[in-house]
LUMBATOR-550411 format. One line per 10 residues: number of its first residue (from 1); their letters; for each residue x, y, z of N, C-alpha, C. Coordinates in steps of 0.05 Angstrom, whole numbers, padded with zeros to 5 digits. Layout:
N
NUM	a	X/Y/Z/X/Y/Z/X/Y/Z  ...;
! end
This chain:
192
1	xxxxxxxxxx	00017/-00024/00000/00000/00000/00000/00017/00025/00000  00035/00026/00017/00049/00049/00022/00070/00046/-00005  00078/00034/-00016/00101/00035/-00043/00080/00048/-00064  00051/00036/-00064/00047/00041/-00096/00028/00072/-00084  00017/00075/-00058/00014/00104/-00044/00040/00128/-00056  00052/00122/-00054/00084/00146/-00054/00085/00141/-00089  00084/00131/-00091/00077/00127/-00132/00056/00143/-00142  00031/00139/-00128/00014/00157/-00133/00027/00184/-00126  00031/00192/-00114/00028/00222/-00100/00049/00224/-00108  00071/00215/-00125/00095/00226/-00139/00077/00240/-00167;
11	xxxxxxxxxx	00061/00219/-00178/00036/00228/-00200/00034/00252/-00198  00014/00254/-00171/-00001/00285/-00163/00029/00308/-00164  00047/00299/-00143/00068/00325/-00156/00071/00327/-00186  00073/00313/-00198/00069/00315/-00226/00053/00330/-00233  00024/00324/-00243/00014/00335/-00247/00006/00372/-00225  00015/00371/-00209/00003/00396/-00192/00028/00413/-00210  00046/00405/-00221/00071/00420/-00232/00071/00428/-00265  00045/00403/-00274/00038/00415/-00298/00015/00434/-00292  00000/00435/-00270/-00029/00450/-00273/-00017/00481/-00266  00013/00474/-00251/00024/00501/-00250/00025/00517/-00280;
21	xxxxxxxxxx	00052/00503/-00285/00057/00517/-00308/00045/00519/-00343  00028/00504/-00342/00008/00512/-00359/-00024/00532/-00350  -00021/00542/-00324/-00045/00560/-00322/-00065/00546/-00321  -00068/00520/-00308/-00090/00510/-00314/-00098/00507/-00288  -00140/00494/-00286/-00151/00497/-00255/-00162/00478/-00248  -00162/00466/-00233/-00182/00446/-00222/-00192/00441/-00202  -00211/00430/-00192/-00232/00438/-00183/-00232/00403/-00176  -00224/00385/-00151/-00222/00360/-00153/-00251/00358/-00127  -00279/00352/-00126/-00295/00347/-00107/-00296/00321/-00094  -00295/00318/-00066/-00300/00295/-00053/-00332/00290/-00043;
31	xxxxxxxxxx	-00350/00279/-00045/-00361/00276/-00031/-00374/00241/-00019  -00390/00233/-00004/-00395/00209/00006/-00410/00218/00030  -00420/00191/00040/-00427/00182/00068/-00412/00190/00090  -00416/00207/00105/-00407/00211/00133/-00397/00184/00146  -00367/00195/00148/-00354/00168/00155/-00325/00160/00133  -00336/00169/00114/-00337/00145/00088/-00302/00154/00077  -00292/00168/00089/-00263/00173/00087/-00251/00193/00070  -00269/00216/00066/-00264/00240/00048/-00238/00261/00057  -00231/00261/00086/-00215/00273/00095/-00197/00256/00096  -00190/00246/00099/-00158/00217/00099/-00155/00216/00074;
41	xxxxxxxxxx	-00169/00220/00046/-00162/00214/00019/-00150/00241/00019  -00168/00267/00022/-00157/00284/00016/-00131/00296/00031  -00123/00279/00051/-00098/00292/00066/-00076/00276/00050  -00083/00256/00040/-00068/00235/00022/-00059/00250/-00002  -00081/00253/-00011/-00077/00275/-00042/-00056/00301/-00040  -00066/00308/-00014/-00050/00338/-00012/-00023/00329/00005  -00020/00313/00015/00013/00310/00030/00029/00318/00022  00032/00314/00000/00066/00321/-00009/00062/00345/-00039  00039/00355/-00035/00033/00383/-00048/00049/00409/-00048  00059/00424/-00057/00056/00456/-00054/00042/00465/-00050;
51	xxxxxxxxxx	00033/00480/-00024/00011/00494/-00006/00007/00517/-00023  00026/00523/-00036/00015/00555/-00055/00007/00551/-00079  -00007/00517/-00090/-00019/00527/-00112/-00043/00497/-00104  -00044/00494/-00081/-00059/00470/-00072/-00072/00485/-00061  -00108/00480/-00040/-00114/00485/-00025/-00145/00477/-00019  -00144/00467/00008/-00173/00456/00010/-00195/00476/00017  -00219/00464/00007/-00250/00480/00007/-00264/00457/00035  -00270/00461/00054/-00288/00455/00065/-00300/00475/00092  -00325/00480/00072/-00340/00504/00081/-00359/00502/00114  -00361/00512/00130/-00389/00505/00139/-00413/00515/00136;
61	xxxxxxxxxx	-00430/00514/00160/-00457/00511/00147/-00453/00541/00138  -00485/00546/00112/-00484/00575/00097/-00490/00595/00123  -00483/00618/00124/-00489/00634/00139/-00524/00645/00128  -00528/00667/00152/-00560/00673/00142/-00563/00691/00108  -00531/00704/00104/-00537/00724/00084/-00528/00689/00059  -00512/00678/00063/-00508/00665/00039/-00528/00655/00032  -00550/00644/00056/-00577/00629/00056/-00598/00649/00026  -00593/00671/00031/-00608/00690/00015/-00595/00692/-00006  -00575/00675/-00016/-00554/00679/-00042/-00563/00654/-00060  -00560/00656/-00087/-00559/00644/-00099/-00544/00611/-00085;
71	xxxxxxxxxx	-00548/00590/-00089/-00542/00576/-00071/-00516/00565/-00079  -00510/00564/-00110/-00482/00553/-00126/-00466/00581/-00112  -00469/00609/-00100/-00451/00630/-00099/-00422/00624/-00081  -00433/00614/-00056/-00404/00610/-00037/-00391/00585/-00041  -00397/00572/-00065/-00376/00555/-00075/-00364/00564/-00098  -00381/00580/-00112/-00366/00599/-00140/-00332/00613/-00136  -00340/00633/-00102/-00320/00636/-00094/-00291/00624/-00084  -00296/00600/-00082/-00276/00583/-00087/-00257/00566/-00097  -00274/00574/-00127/-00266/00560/-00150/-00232/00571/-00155  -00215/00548/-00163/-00188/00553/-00168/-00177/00572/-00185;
81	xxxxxxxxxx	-00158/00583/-00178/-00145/00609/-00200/-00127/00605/-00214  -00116/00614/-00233/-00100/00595/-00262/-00071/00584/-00238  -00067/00560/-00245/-00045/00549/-00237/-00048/00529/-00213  -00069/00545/-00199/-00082/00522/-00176/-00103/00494/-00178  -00101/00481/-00164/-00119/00462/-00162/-00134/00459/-00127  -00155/00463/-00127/-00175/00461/-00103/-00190/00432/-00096  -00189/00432/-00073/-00199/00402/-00062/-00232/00411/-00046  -00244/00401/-00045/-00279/00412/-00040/-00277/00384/-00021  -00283/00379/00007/-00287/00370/00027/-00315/00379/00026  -00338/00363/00014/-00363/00370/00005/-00361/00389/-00004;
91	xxxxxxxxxx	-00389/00398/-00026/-00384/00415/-00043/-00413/00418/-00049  -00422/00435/-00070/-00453/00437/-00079/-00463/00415/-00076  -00454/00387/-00084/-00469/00366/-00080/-00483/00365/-00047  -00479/00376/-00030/-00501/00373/-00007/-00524/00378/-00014  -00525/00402/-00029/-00553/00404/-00040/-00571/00383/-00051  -00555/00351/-00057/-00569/00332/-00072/-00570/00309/-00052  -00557/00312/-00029/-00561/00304/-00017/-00561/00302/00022  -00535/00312/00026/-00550/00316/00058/-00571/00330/00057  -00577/00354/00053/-00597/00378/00049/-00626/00363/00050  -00623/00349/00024/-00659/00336/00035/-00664/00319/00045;
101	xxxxxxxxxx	-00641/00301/00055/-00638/00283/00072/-00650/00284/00106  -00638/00311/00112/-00631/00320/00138/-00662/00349/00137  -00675/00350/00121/-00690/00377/00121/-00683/00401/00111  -00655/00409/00104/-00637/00437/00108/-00653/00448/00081  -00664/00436/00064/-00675/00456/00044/-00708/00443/00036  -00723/00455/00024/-00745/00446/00003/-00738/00427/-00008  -00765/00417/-00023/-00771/00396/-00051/-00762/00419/-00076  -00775/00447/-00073/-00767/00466/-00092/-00743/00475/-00092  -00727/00470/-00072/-00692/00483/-00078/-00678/00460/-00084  -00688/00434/-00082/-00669/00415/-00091/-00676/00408/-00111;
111	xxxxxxxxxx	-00708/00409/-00118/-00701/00414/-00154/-00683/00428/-00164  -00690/00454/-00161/-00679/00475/-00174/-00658/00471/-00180  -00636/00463/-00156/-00614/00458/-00158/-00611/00437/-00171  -00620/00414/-00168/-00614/00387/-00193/-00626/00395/-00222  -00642/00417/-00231/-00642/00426/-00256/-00629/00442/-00261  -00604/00459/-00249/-00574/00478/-00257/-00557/00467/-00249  -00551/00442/-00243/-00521/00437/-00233/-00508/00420/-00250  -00519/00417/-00274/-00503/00401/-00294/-00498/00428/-00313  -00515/00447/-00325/-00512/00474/-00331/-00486/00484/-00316  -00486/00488/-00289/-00473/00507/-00274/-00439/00489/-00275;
121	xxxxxxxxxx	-00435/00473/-00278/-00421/00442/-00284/-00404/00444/-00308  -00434/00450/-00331/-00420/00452/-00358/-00405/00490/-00364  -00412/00501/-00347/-00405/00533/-00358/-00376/00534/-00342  -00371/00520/-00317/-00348/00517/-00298/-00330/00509/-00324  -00332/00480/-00339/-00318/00472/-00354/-00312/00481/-00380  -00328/00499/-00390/-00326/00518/-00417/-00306/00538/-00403  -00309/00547/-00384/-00280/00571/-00374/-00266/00558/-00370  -00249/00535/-00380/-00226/00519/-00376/-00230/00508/-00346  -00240/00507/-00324/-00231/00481/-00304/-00246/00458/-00310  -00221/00443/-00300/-00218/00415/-00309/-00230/00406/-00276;
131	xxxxxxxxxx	-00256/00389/-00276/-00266/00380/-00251/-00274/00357/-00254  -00264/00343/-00231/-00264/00314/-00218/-00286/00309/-00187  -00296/00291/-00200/-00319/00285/-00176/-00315/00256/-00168  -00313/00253/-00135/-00309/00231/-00126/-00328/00231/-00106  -00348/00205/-00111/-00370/00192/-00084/-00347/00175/-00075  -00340/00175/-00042/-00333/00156/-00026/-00361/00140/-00010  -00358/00114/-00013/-00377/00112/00008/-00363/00083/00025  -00382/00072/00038/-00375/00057/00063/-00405/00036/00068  -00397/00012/00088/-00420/-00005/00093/-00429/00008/00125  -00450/00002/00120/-00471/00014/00142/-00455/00005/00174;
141	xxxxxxxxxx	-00451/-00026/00162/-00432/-00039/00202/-00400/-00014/00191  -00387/-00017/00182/-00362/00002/00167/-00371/00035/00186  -00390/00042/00181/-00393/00078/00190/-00408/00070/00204  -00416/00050/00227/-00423/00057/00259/-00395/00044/00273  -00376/00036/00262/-00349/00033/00270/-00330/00058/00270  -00340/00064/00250/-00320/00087/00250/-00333/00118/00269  -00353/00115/00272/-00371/00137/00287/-00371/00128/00310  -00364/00093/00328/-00356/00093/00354/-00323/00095/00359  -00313/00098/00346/-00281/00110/00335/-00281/00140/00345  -00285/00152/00333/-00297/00177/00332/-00300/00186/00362;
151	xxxxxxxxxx	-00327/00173/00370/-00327/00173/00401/-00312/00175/00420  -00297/00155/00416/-00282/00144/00441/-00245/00165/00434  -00250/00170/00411/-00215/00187/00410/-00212/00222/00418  -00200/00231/00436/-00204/00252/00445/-00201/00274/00417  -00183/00255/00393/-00168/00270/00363/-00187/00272/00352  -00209/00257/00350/-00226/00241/00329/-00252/00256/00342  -00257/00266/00366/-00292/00278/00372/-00300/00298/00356  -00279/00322/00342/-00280/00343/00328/-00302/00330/00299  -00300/00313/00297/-00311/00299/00274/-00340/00294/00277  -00346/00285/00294/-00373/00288/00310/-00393/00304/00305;
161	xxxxxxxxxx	-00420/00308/00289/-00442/00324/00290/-00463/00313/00293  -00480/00329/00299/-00512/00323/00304/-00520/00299/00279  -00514/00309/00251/-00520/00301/00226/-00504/00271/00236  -00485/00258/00247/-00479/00242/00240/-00490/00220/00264  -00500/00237/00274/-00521/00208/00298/-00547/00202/00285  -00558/00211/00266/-00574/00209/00249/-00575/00184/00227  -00545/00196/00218/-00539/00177/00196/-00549/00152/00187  -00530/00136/00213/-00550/00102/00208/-00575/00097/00208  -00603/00122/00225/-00631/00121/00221/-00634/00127/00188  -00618/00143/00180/-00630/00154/00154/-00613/00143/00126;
171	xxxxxxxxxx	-00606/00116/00133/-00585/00105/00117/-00600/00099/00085  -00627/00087/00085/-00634/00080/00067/-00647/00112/00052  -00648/00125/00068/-00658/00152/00051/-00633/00161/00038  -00614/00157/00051/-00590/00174/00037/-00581/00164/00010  -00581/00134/00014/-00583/00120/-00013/-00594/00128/-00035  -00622/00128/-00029/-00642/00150/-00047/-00630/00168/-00052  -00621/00183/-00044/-00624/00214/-00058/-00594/00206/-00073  -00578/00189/-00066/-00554/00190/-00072/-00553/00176/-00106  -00571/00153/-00094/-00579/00140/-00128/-00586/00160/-00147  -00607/00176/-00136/-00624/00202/-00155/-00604/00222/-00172;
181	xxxxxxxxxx	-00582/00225/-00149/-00551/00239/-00151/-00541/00242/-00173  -00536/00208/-00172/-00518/00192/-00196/-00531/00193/-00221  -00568/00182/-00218/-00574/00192/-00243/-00582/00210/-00262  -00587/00232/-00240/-00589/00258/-00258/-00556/00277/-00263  -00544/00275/-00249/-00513/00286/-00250/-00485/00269/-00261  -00490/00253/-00273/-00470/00237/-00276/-00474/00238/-00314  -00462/00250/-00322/-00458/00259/-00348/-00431/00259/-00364  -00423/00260/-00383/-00405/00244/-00402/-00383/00260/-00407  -00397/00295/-00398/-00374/00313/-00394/-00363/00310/-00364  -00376/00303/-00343/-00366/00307/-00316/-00381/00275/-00297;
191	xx	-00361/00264/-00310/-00377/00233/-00291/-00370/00232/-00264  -00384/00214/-00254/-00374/00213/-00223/-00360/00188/-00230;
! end
């Protein structure tokens, strides 16, 4: 693991060295199941990075004025600038799924949003960034292991939210929306 690990991430310097010097942006999204190992990939990805043209997105919740914003806006602002590449520790995709999973929006805003986010997707990629979408996920016994982990590590409680004592009640809903995800967003310019 660790030989063909250090192979990879010799890759990523690679490439983070072409995205330098050709001006180019990307825009790499993680998202998955609470639990499901989005932050250990992405510390993996970024280890052996240059911090000045790397840098991670993970937002919290919208404040009350972003709530009144266009909902794609406070991730617009984060989009990478020529030479960088950005890592999204969730990203708009909440909207397709914790969000109506958990209550945080309407039936009408998660339409809305699943009818512009292949739009909003394709116009990202017509201004040159190059974007990568990754679902992590995990087995149901898998993320109540890792959430009594969690528990019990004084390192590991920071990880801990309301949303994720939920989780295992609302496992088969998350599925749903996650399936729905895949089939309305998963397109030939930007697959998952």
């Amino acid at each position: 693991y660790n030989q063909e690990l250090r192979l990879l991430q010799i890759e990523l310097v690679k490439l983070q060295r072409w995205i330098s010097e050709n001006n180019k942006r990307v825009a790499v999204i993680f998202e998955g199941r609470d639990a499901a190992g989005k932050g250990g990939n992405i510390r993996r990805f970024m280890e052996h990075l240059n911090p000045r043209t790397s840098r991670l997105v993970a937002l919290n919740k919208p404040t009350e004025i972003e709530k009144g914003q266009w909902y794609f806006q406070r991730y617009l602002r984060e989009l990478p600038n020529p030479g960088e590449m950005v890592f999204f520790d969730r990203s708009w995709y909440n909207r397709a799924v914790v969000e109506p999973v958990n209550g945080f929006c309407t039936e009408e805003q998660y339409e809305r949003f699943m009818h512009q986010v292949n739009d909003v997707e394709r116009m990202l990629q017509e201004s040159g960034i190059i974007l990568f979408k990754f679902w992590l996920d995990t087995s149901k016994d898998e993320q109540a292991e890792r959430f009594e982990d969690r528990r019990k590590s004084p390192l590991k409680q920071w990880k801990l939210s309301p949303i994720d004592a939920k989780a295992q009640d609302l496992w088969d809903m998350y599925t749903k929306y996650r399936d729905e995800m895949f089939k309305r967003t998963h397109t030939k310019s930007s697959p998952w």
